[in-house]
N, C-alpha and C positions, 0 to 999 in steps of 0.2 A: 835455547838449548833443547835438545832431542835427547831419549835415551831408545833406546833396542836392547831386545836380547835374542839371541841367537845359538843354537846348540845342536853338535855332532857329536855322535859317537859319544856320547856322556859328559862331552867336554862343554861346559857353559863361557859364551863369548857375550860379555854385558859393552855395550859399545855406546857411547856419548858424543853427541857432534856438537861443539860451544864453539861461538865467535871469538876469536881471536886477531887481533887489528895489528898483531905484531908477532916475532917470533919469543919475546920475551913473553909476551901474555901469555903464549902458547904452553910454555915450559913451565909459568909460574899456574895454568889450568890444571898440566899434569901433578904437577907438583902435589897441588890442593886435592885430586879426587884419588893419588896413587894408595891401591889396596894392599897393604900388605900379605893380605890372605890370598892375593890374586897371585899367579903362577907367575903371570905377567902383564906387565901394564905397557903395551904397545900403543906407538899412537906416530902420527903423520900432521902437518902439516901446512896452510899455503897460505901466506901472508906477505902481506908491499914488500918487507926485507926477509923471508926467511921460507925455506922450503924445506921441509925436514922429514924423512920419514927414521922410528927409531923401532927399533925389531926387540928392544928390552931384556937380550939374551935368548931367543929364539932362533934358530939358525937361521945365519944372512939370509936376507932377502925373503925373508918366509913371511913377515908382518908387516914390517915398515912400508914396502914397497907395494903391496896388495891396497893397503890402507891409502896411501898416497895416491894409487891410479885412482882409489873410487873419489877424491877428491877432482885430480883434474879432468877424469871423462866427464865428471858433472861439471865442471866450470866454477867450482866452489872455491872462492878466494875469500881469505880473510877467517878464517876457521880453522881448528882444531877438531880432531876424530882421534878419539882416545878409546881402544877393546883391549878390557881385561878379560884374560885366559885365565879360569878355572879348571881343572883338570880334574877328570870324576874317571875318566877311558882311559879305551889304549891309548895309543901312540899312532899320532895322525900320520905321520911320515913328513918330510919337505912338501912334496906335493896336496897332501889334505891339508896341511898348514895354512898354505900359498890359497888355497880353495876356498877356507872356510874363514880367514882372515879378510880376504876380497869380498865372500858375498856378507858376510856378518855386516863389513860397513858399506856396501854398498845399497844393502837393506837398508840400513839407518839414514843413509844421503837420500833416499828415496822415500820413507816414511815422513822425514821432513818436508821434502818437494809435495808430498802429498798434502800433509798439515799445511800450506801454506804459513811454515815457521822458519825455512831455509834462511836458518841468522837474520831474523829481521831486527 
């Protein structure tokens, strides 16, 4: 498991990358780390039965789908990427959404690869 954090505009994005061998592990991960105090608890993932990306009540396509590409441009099967949106700022708009959702975990799939902890 990795964690990151990551932060625009005053908005705090805490992002968690755990192994997940199924889509149920996946949902039963979010389940167990989901913050209440968080704005929102978005999360993607890629697993043998289950490909999911979930936007948490963010506007379509603004989280789920950011979080999901930094899964597959990195070849990352078998895991879950879960970033909770704190909200301290403005309002990022769709597009700083879509921006800061992407690099928050794409940060995180990369600090892993770094670590030499990418789901081992």
């Amino acid at each position: 498991e990795v964690a990151h954090e990551y932060e625009v505009k005053k908005s705090i994005f805490l992002v968690t990358l755990a192994r997940a061998d199924t889509g149920a592990d996946a949902r039963a991960f979010v389940a167990s780390r989901r913050d209440p105090k968080a704005n929102h608890n978005c999360w993607a993932c890629v697993t043998g039965d289950a490909t999911v990306a979930d936007d948490d009540g963010e506007p379509s396509g603004t989280a789920g789908r950011p979080i999901l590409a930094a899964l597959e441009k990195n070849d990352v099967v078998d895991a879950v990427l879960l970033v909770q949106r704190y909200k301290k700022g403005p309002k990022l708009g769709a597009g700083g959404l879509i921006r800061a959702y992407g690099a928050s975990a794409r940060e995180c799939v990369a600090a892993a690869a770094d670590a030499g902890a990418l789901l081992e």
